[in-house]
C-alpha positions as CSV (number, residue, x, y, z in Angstrom):
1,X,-28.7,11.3,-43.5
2,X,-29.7,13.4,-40.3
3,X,-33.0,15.2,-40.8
4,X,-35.5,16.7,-38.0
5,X,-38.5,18.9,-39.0
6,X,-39.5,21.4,-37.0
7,X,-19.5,38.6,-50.8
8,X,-21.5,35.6,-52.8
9,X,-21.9,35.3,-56.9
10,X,-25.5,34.6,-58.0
11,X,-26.8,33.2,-60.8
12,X,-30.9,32.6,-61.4
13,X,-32.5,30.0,-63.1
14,X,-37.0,29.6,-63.9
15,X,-37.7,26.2,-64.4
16,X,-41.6,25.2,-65.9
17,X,-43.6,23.4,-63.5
18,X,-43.1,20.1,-65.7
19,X,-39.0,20.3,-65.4
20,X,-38.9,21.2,-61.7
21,X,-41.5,18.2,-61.0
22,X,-39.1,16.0,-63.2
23,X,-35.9,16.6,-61.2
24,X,-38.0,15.8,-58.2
25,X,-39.4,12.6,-59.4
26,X,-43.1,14.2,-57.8
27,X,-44.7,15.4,-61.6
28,X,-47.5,14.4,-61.0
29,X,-48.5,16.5,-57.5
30,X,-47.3,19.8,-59.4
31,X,-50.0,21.9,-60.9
32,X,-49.4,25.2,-62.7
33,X,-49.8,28.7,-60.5
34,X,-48.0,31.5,-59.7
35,X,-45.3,31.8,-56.7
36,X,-44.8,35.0,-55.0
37,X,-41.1,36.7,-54.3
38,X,-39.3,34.8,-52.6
39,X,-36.8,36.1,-50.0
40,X,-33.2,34.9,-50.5
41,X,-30.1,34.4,-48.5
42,X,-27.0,36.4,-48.9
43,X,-23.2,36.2,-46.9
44,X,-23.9,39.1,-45.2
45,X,-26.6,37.5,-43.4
46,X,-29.4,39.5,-43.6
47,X,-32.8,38.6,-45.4
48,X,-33.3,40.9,-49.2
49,X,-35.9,40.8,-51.7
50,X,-35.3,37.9,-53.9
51,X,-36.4,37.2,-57.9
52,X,-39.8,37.0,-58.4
53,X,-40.6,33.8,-60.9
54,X,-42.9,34.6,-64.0
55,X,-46.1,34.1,-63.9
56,X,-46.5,31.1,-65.2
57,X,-46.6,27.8,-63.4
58,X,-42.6,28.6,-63.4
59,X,-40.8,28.6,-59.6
60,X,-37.7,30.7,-58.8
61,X,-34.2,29.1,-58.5
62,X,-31.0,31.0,-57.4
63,X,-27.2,30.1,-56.8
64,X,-24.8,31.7,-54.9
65,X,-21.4,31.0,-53.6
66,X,-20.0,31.9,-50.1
67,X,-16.4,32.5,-50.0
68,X,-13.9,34.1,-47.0
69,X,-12.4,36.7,-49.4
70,X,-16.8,37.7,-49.9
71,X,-17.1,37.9,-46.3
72,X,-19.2,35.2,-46.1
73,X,-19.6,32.4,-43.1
74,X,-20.5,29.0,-43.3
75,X,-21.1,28.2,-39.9
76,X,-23.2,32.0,-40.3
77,X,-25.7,30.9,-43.1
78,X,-26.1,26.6,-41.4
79,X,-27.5,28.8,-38.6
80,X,-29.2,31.1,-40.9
81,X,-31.2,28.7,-42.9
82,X,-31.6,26.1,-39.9
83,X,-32.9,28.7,-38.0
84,X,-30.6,28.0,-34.9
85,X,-28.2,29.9,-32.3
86,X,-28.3,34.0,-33.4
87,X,-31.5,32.9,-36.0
88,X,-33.8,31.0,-33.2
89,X,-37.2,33.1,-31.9
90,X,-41.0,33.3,-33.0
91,X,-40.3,36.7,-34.8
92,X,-38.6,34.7,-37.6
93,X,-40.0,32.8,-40.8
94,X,-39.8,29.0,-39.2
95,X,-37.7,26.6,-40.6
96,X,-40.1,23.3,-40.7
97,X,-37.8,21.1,-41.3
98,X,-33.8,20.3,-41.9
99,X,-31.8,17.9,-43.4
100,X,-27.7,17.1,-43.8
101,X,-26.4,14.2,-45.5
102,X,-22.7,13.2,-46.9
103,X,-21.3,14.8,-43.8
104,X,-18.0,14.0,-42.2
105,X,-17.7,11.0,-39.7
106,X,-16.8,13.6,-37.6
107,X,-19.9,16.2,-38.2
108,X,-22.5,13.0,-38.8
109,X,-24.1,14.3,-35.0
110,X,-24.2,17.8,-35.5
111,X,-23.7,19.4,-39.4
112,X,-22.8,22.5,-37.9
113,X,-19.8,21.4,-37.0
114,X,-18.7,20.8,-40.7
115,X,-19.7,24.4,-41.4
116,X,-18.2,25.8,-38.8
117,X,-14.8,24.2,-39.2
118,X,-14.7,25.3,-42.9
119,X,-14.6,28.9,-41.7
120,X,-11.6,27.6,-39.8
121,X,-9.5,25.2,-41.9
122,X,-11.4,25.9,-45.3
123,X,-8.2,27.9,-48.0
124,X,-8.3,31.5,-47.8
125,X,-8.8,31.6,-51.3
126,X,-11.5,28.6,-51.4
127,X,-15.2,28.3,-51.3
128,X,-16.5,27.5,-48.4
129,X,-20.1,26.4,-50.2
130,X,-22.3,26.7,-52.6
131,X,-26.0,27.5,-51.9
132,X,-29.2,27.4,-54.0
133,X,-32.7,28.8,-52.8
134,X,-35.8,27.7,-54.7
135,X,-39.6,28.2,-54.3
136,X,-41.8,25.2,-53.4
137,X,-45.2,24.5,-55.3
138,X,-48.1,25.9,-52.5
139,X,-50.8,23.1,-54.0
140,X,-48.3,20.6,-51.9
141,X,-48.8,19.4,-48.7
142,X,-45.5,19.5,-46.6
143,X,-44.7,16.5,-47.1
144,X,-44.6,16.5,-50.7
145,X,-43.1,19.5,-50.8
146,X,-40.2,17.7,-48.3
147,X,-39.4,15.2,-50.9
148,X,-39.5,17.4,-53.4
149,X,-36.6,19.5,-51.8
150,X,-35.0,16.3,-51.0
151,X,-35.0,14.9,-54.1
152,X,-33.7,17.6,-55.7
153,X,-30.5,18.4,-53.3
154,X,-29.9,14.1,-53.8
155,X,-29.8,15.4,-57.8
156,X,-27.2,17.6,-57.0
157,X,-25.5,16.2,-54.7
158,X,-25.3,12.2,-54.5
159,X,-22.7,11.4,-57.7
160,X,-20.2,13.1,-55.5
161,X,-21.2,12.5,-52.8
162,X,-20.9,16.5,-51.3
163,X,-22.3,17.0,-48.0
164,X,-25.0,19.3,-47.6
165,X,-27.4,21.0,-44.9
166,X,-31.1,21.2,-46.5
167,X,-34.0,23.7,-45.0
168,X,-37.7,24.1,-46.0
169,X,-39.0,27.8,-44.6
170,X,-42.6,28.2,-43.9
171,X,-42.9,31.7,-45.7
172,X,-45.0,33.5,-43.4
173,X,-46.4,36.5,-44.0
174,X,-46.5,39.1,-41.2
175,X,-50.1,37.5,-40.2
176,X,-48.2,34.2,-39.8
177,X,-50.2,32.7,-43.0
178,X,-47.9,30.2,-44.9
179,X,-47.5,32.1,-49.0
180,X,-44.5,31.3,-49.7
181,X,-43.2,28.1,-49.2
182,X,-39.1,27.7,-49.6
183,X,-36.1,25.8,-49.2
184,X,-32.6,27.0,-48.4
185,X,-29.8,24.2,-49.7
186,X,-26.0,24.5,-49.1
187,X,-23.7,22.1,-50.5
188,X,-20.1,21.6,-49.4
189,X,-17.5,21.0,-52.4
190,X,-15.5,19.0,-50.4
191,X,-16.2,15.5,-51.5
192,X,-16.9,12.5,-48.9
193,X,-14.7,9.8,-50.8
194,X,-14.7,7.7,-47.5
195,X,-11.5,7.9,-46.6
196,X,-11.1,9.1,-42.5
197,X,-9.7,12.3,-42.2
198,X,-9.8,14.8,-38.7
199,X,-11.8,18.3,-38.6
200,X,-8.3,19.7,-39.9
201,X,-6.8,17.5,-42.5
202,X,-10.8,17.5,-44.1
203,X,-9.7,20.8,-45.9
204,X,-6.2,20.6,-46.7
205,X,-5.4,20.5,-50.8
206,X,-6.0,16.7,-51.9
207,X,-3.4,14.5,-52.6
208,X,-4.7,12.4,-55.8
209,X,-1.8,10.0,-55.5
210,X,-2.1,9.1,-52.2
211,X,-5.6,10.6,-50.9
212,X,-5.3,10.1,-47.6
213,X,-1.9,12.1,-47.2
214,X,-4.5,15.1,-48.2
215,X,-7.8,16.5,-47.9
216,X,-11.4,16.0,-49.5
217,X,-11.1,16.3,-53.0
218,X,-12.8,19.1,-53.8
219,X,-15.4,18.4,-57.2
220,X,-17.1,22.3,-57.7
221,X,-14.9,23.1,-60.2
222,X,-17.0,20.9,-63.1
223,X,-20.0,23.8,-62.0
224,X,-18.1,27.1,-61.8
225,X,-19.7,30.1,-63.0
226,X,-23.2,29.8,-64.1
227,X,-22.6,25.5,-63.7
228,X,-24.8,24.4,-61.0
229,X,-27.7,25.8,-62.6
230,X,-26.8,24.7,-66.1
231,X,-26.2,21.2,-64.2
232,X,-29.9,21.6,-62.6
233,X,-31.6,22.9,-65.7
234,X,-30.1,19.9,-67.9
235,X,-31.5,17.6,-65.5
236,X,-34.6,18.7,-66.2
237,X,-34.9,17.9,-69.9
């Protein structure tokens, strides 16, 4: 895992202070209190008001996906949420810390690279990833609220092993105070079954008979539609 600290469909989820904390294997840090909006990312690339979770001890969860024919960009929203390249400067919301894991051999060094490529070699018609933003309990300290994040990409992530990019924001406000604490997670559908395979052949249609004639094998298709956050919330209960 490589860590440093420093057109899309939606669909929304509200998980209770006890669920979230369950996923996260933290419960017993979380305490109940409000969380203010929380700004979300869309494939456009520009920053719009996000949900607002009730008012309730419950904290904001959304899923989008980020396809060519939407006119989204991988390699756009790693650099987005990472806060790198086109995103980097002191007028932006800080990204405190990043983390990839399940990358490529090839994208192990730098995660970009396995975003960038899948705006390259990724099928017209796929997905290039899927992405979740979610609101982080302010009565953690950062590094609570690191595992937290951590924990809960490693829920969706680790059976399949699906590389993904992982990035808490600060949530400054305009006076640089820290209210709204957040993470950005994008997940690749392209599974890392261990088998070697170049920048290129990575995202060619899988051969199941002979994987490594083909690409990753792609595992998204058990979440489509509203899935990954029916697949969050039921790993909750």
């Amino acid at each position: 895992m490589r860590a440093s600290s420093a057109g899309a469909s939606r669909s929304s989820v509200d998980f209770g202070v006890a669920e979230f904390a369950a996923a996260a294997r933290v419960a017993h840090r979380l305490q109940d209190g409000g969380v203010p909006d929380m700004e979300g990312f869309d494939p456009n690339r520009e920053l719009r008001g996000g949900g607002r979770a009730r008012h309730s001890g419950c904290y904001h969860l959304s899923f989008r996906s980020g396809s060519r024919a939407g006119g989204a960009s991988a390699g756009a929203a790693h650099d987005y949420i990472t806060r790198t390249d086109a995103y980097e400067g002191a007028d932006r919301d800080p990204a405190i810390y990043t983390e990839s894991d399940y990358m490529p051999a090839w994208a192990e060094d730098s995660p970009a690279e396995c975003w960038d490529t899948a705006d390259l070699y990724e099928r017209a018609n796929g997905r290039l990833y899927v992405s979740a933003d979610f609101a982080l309990p302010r009565d953690l300290d950062a590094d609570d609220q690191i595992a937290l994040a951590h924990a809960f990409a490693q829920e969706l992530t680790r059976q399949h092993q699906l590389p993904y990019t992982l990035a808490i924001h600060a949530g400054c406000d305009q006076d640089g105070h820290e209210h709204n604490p957040h993470a950005h997670l994008m997940i690749s559908e392209r599974q890392n079954d261990g088998v070697e395979r170049d920048r290129q052949h990575w995202f060619k249609r899988a051969d199941h008979e002979h994987p490594e004639r083909g690409g990753a094998p792609k595992r998204g298709r058990f979440m489509d539609g509203n899935g990954w956050s029916t697949h969050a919330s039921a790993g909750q209960r």
